[in-house]
C-alpha positions in Angstrom: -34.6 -35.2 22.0 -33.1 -32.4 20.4 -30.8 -30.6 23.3 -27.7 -29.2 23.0 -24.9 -31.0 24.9 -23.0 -28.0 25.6 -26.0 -26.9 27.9 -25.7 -30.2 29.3 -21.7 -30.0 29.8 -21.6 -26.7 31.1 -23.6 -28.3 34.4 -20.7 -30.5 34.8 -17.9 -28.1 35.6 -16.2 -27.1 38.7 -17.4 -30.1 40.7 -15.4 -32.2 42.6 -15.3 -35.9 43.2 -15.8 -36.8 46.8 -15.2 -40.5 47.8 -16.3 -42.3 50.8 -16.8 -45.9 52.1 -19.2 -47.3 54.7 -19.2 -50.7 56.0 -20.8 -52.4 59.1 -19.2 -55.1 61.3 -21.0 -56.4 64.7 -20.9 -58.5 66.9 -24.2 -61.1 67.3 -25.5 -61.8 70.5 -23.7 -65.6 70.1 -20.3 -63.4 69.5 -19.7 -64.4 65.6 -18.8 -61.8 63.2 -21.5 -61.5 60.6 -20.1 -60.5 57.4 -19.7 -57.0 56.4 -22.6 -54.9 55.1 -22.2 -54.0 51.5 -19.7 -51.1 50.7 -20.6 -48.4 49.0 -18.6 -45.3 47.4 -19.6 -42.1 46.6 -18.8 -41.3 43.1 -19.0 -37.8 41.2 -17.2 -34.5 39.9 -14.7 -34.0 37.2 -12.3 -37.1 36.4 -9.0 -36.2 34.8 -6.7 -39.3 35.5 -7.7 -42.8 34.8 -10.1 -44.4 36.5 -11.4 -47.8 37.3 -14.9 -48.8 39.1 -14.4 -52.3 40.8 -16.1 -55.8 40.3 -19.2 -55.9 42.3 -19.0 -53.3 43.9 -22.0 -50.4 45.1 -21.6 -46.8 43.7 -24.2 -43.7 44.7 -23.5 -41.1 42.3 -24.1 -37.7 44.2 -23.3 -35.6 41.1 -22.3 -35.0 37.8 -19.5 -37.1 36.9 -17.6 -35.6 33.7 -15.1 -37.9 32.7 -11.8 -35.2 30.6 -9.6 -36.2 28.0 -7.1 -38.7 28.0 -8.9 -40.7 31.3 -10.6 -43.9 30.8 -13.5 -44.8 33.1 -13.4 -48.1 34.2 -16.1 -50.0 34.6 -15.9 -53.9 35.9 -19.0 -56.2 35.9 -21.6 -56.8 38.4 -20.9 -53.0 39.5 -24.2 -51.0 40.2 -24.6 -47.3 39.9 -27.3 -45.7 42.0 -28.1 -42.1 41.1 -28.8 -39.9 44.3 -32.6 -38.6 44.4 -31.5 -34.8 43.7 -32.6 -31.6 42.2 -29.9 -31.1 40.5 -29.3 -32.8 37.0 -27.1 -35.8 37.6 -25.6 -38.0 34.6 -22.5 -39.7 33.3 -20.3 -37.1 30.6 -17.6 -38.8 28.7 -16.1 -35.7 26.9 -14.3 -36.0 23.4 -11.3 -38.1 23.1 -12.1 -39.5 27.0 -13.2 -43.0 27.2 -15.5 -45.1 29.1 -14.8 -49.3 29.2 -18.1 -51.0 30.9 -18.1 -54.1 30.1 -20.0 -56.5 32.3 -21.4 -60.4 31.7 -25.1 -61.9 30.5 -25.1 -62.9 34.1 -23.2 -60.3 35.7 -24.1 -56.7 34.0 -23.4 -53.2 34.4 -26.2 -51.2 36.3 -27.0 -48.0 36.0 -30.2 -46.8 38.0 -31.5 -44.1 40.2 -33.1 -44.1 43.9 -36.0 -42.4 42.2 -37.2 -45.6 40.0 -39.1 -44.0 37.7 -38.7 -41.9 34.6 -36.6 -39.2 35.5 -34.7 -40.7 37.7 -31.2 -39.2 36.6 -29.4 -37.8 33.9 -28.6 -40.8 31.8 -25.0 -41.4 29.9 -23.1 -39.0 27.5 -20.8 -39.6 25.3 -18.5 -37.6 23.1 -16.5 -38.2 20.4 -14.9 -36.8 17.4 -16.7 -38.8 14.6 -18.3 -36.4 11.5 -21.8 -34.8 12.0 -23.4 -32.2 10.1 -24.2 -30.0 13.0 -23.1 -26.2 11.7 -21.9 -25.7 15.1 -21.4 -29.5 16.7 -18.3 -30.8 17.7 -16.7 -32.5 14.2 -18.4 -31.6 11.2 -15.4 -33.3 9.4 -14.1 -35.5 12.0 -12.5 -39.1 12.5 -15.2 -41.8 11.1 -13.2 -44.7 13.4 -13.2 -42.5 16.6 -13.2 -44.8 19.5 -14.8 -43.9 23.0 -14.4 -47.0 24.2 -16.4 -50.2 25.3 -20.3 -50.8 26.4 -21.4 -53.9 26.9 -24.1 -55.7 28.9 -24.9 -52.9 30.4 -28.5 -51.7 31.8 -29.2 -48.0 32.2 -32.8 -47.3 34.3 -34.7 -44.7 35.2 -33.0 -41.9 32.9 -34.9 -38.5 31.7 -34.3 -35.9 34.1 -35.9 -32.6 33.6 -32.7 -30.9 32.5 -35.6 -27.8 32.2 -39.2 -26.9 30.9 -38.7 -28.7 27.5 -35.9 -30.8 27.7 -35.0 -34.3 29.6 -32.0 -36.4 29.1 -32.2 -39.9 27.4 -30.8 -42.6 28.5 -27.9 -42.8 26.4 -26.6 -39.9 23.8 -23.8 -40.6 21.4 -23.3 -37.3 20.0 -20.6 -37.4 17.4 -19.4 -41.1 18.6 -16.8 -42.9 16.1 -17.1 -46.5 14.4 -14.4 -47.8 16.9 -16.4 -47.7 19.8 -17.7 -50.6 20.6 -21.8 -51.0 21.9 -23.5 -54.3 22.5 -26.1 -55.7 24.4 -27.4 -52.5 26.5 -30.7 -51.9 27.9 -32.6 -48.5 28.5 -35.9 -49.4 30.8 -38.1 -46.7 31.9 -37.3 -43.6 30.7 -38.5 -39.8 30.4 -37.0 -39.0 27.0 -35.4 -41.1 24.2 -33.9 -44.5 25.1 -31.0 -43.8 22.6 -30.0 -41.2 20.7 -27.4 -40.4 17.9 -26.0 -36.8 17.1 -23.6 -37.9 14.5 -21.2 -40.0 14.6 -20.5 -43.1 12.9 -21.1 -45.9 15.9 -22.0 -48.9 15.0 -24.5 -50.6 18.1 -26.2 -54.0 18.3 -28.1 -56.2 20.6 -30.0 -52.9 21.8 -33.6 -53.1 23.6 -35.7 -49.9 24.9 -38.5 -50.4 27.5 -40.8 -47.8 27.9 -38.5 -44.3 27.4 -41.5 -42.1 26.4 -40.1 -39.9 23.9 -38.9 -41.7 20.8 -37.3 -45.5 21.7 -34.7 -45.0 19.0 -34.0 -41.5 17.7 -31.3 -40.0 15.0 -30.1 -36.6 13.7 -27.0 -34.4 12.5 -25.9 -36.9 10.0 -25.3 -40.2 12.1 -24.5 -43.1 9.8 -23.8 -46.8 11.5 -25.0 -49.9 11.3 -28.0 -51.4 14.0 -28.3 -54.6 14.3 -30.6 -56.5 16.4 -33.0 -53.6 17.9 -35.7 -54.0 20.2 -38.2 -51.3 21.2 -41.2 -52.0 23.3 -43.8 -50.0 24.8 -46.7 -50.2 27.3 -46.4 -46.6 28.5 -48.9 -44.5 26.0 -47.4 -41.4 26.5 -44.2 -43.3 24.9 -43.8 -41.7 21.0 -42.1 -43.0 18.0 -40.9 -46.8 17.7 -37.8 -45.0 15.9 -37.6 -41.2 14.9 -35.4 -40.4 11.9 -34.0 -37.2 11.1 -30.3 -36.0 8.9 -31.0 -32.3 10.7 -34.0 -30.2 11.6 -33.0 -26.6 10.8 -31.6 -28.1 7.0 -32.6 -31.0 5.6 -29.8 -30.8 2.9 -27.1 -30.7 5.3 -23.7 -32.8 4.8 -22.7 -35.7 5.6 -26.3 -37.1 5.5 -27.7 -39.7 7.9 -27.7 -42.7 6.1 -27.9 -45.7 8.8 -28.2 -49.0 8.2 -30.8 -51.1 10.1 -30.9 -54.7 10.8 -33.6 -57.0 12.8 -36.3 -55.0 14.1 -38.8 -56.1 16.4 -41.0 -52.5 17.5 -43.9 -52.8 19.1 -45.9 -49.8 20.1 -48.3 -48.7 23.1 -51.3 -48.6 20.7 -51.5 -45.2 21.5 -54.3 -42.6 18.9 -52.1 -39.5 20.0 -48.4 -40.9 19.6 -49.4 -42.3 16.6 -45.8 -42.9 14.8 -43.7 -46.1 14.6 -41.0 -45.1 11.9 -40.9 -41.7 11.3 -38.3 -40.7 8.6 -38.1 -37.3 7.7 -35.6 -34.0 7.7 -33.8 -35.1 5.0 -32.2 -38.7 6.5 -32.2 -41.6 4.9 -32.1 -45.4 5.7 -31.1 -48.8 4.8 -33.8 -50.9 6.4 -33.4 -55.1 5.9 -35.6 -57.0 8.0 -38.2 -55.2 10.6 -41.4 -56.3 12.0 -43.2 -52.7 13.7 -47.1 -53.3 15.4 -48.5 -51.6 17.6 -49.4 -48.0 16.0 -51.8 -46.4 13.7 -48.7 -45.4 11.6 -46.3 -48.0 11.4 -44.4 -46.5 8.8 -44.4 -42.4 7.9 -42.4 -40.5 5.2 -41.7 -36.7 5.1 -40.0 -34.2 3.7 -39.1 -34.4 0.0 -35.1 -35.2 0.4 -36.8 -38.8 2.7 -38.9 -39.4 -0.3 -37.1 -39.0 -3.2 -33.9 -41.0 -1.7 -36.5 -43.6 -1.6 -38.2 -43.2 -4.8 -34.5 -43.3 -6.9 -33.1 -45.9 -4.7 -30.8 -44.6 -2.6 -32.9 -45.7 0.4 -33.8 -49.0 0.4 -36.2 -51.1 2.9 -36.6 -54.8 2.5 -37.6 -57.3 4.6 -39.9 -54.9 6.4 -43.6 -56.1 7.8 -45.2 -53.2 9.0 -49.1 -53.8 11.2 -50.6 -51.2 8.8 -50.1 -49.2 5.7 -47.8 -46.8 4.5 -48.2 -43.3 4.9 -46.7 -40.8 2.7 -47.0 -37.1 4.3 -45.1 -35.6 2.0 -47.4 -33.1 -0.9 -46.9 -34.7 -3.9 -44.7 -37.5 -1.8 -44.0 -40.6 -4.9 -42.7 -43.2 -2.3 -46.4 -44.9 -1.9 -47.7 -48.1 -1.1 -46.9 -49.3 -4.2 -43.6 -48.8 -3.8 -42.9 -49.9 -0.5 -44.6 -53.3 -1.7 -42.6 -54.0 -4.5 -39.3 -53.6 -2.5 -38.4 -57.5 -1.8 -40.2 -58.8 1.0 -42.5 -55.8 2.4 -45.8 -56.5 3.8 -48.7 -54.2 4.7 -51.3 -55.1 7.5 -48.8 -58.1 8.3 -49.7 -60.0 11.3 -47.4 -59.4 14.0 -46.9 -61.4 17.6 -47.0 -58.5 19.9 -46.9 -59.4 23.8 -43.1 -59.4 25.3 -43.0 -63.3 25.1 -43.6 -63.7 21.4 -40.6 -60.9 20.9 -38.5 -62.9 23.2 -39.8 -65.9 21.8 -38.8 -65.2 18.0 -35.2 -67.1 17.3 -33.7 -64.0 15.9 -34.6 -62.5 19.9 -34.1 -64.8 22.3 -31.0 -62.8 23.9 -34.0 -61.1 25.3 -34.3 -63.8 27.9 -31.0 -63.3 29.6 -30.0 -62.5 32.7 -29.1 -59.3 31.9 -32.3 -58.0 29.8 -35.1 -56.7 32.5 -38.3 -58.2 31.2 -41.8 -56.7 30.7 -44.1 -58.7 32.6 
């Protein structure tokens, strides 16, 4: 997804966080005290002081909840965020030089979900920082490459893509401009109405990442974003779901500086099979990629090029894939595009039409996956 986030921030202002707690306590008819029903605390509006969301405890979020500069949001494990079933856009915004710290357990993990479970749900997370992009009017074009927002870890978002209008939902997480000292492990996007995750910028590095089912693009990257991935998972059953991963440096100039240049590492993307949604890696708009070890089934196209910036940083080698088995053949859409078959199967261990496990089990089965069957991960059955 393409949105702007200041559309999405400007939704966030002037609220106010309003806080309360319920809890139950009767009597039976033998006269013991049964214990207390779970309490749960509203959460939303504009945070400007520190603060912390405790262990194992229930939160409904009732509305936006925009997180200011210098405050930390504190998140402890086994806490669960419900989003309320509204009309109005609801979502997590962690503005620029504000920090969030969720950090739950494999058995104990952050949840973030909605009481409308299914795509759509809610607004999903945003985060802010002040890492480069190449965004003419973003938020750093020259920025601090080891910005640090702060701390996700085993944590599980649900349910994101609200309509935020007619062309435009919200993925589950967006990391627009995000530094390489923020730290992102072992999250989850499941079910989803737009892209799982999504990098505007920014210099984050992320591993341990699975996408179920978001049904835009699983992965998705753009204005100049140049980390390292490591361990990615997408998966897809849904066939209005789109690319495995779409690639971009930026859409209205392919030439624009600093260009997207991630780095990619263990790749398991399986596509919905879908003849319309036909793309599993789509690189194009100028970006390029470092690609070391992917398997990608599941779609017509496994593996697309465009634009003549994606092609020729492959042809003179300053992309490189490796390692990459794709369930299909190259395809080069680019007129007069030299990065070919030929190409792609001389770079050290590519395979064409490679045979490729494809039901959840064999992911979670392979070695180099088996984090998949954790307590934490929500499984495709």
């Amino acid at each position: 997804m393409k949105t702007n986030f200041m559309k999405v921030s400007t939704w966030a202002m002037a609220l106010c966080a309003s806080m309360a707690v319920f809890t139950a306590c009767n009597d039976d008819e033998n006269g013991t005290t049964p214990p207390p029903a779970p309490s749960v605390e509203n959460l939303g509006g504009i945070v400007t002081e520190n603060m912390t969301l405790t262990a194992n405890t229930e939160y409904k979020l009732i509305s936006q909840l925009q997180v200011k500069a210098p405050a930390v949001l504190t998140i402890e494990e086994g806490v669960k965020i419900t989003a309320a079933d509204s009309e109005d856009p609801i979502y997590i915004l962690i503005e620029q030089g504000a920090k969030i710290n969720a950090v739950g357990t494999v058995e104990n993990p952050i949840v973030m979900t909605a009481e409308n479970k299914t795509a759509g749900g809610w607004g999903g997370l945003h985060i802010c920082g002040y890492a480069p992009t190449n965004a003419g009017s973003g938020f750093s074009e020259i920025g601090n490459a080891n910005d640090n927002s702060g701390v996700l870890k085993y944590v599980r978002l649900e349910y994101t893509g609200f309509a935020l209008d007619d062309e435009h939902e919200s993925n589950g997480i967006s990391f627009y401009g995000v530094g390489a000292g923020t730290q992102v492990s072992y999250v989850q996007t499941y079910v989803g109405a737009d892209d799982g995750l999504e990098f505007f910028g920014g210099t984050v590095n992320v591993d341990h990442c699975v996408v179920v089912d978001c049904t835009d693009d699983s992965f998705d990257w753009t204005e100049g974003w140049s980390g390292t991935a490591t361990n990615l998972v997408a998966y897809q059953t849904d066939a209005s779901c789109d690319c495995l991963i779409e690639a971009d440096n930026n859409g209205d100039n392919f030439d624009a500086t600093p260009v997207a240049h991630p780095t990619l590492l263990n790749l398991y993307l399986v596509g919905n099979g879908s003849s319309e949604n036909k793309r599993g890696i789509r690189l194009r708009a100028g970006t390029r990629a470092n690609i070391d070890g992917a398997k990608v089934a599941g779609k017509p196209n496994p593996l697309t090029i465009e634009t003549t910036q994606t092609d020729d940083a492959l042809v003179n080698g300053t992309s490189v894939l490796k390692n990459v088995q794709i369930a299909g053949v190259l395809k080069n859409d680019v007129t007069g595009g030299k990065y070919l078959s030929a190409n792609f199967l001389a770079g050290q261990g590519n395979a064409e039409n490679a045979q490729i496990a494809t039901t959840w089990d064999d992911v979670a089965g392979d070695l180099s996956f088996a984090w998949l069957n954790d307590a934490w991960v929500t499984a495709v059955q």
